[in-house]
VEXDREN-2710 file (C-alpha; in Angstrom, 1 decimal):
% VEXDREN-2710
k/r/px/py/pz
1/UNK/-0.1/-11.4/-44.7
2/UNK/-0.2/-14.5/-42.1
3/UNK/-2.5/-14.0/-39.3
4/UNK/-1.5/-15.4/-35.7
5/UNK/-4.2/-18.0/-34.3
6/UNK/-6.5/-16.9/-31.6
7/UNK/-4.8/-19.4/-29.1
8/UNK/-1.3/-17.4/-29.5
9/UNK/-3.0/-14.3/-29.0
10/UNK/-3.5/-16.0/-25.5
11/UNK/-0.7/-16.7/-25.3
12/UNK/1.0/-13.3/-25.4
13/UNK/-1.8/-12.3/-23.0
14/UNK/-0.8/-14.8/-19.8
15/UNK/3.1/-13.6/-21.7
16/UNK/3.3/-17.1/-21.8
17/UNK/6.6/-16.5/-24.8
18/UNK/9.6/-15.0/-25.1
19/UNK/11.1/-11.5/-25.7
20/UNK/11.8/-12.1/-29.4
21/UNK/8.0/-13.6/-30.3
22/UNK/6.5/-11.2/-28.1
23/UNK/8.3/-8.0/-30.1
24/UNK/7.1/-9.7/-33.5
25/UNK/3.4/-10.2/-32.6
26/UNK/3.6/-6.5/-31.1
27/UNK/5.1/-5.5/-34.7
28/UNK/2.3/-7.4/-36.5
29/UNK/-0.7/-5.9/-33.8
30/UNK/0.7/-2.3/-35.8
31/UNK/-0.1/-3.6/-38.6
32/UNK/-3.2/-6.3/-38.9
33/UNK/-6.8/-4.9/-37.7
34/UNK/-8.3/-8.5/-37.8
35/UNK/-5.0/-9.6/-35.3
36/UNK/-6.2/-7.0/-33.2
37/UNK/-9.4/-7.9/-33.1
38/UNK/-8.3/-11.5/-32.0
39/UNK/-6.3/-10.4/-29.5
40/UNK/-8.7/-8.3/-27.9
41/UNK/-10.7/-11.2/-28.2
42/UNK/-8.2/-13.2/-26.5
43/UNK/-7.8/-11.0/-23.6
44/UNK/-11.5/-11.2/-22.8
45/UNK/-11.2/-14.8/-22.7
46/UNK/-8.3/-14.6/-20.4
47/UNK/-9.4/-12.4/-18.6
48/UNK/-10.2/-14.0/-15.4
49/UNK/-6.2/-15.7/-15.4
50/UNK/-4.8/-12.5/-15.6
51/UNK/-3.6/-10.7/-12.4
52/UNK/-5.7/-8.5/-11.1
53/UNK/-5.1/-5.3/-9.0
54/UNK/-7.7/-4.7/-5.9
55/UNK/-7.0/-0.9/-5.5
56/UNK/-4.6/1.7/-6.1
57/UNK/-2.8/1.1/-3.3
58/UNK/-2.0/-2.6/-3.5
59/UNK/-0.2/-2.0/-7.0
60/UNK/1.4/0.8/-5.8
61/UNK/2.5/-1.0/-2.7
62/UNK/4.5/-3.7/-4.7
63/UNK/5.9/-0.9/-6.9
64/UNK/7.4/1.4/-4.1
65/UNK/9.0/-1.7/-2.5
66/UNK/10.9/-2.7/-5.5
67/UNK/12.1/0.8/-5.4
68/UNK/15.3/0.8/-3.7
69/UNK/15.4/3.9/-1.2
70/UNK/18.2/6.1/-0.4
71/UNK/17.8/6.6/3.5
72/UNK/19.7/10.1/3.1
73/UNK/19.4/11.7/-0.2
74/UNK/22.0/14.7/-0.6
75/UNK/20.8/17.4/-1.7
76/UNK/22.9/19.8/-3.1
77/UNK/22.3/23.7/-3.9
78/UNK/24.7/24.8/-6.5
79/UNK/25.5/28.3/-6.0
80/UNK/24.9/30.4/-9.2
81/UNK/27.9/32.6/-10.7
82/UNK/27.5/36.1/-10.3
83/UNK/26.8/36.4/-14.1
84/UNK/24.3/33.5/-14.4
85/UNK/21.6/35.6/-12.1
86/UNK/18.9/37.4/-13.6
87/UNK/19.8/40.7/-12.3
88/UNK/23.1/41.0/-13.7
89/UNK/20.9/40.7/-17.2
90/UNK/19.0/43.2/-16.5
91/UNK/21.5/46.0/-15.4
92/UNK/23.8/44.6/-18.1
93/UNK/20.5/44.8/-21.1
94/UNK/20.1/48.3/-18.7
95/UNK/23.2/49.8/-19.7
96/UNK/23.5/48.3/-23.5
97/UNK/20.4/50.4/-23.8
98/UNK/21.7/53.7/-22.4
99/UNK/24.5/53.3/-23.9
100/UNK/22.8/52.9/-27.3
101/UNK/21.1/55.9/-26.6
102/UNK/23.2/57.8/-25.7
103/UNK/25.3/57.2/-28.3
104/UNK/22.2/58.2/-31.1
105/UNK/22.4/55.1/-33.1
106/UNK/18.4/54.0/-31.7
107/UNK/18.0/57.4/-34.2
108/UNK/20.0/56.5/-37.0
109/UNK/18.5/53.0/-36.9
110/UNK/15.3/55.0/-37.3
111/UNK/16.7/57.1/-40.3
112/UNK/17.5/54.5/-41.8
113/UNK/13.9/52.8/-41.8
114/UNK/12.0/55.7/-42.9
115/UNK/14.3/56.7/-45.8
116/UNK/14.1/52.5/-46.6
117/UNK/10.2/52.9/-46.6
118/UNK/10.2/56.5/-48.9
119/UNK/12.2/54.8/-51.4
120/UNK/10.7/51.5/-51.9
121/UNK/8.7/50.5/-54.9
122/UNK/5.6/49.7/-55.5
123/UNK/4.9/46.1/-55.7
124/UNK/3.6/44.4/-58.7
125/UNK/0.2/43.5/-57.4
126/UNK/-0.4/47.2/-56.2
127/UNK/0.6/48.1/-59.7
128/UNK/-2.2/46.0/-61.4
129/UNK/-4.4/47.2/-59.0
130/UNK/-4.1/50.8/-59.7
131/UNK/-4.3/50.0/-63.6
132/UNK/-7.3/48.4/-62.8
133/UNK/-8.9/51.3/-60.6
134/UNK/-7.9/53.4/-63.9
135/UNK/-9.3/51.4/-66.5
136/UNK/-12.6/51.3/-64.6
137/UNK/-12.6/54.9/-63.9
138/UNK/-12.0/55.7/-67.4
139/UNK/-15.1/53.0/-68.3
140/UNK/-17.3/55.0/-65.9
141/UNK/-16.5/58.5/-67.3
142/UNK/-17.0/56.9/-70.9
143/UNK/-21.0/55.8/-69.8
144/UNK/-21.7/59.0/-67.7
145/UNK/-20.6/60.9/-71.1
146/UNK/-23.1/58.7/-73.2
147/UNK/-25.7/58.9/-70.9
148/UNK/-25.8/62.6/-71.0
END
């Protein structure tokens, strides 16, 4: 990997190049932790060239004047459609909910869950656990017998 020269690194920093060479030295700046340390370098050195900005407000200042400014910005409220407001949700969530009660299935739907969980089997690791309870049991009876 090539390594740019100190004096191009002050270069970019006075931007002192163009767009194309700049974009590639940015590239390389990803990539190279001894370029960045020369450019760091370089901007130290350059330091006192650069512009420099007095306070908050005189950068600001030159910003918000290269802003152009609309003297009288329209604003316009857009009117919502009945059905885009919140409380149309609600009564409409409102009455899907009565209705579904009313109508029993909130009961089925619980049915149906508790006759799922009755009839489900046990899982393989609850299986080996209960062998395992068993064998151990069966280990304990086997020493309380031979102790007595």
């Amino acid at each position: 990997m090539s390594h740019i020269a100190l004096e191009e690194w002050k270069n970019y920093a006075r931007d002192e190049m163009d767009d194309n060479k700049r974009s590639e030295y940015e590239e390389h700046l990803y990539s190279c932790d001894q370029c960045m340390s020369l450019y760091m370098e370089a901007i130290e050195m350059v330091q006192d060239e650069l512009p420099s900005i007095e306070g908050p407000s005189l950068y600001t200042d030159e910003v918000m004047e290269r802003i152009p400014v609309e003297m009288n910005p329209v604003v316009k409220k857009v009117k919502k459609q009945w059905y885009e407001e919140k409380v149309f949700h609600y009564v409409l969530a409102t009455a899907m909910t009565l209705i579904l009660m009313a109508s029993g299935i909130f009961g089925e739907l619980v049915k149906i869950t508790t006759e799922f969980e009755r009839n489900q089997q046990p899982s393989f690791t609850e299986n080996i656990l209960n062998k395992t309870t068993a064998l151990l049991d069966s280990v304990e009876k086997i020493e309380e017998q031979e102790a007595e």
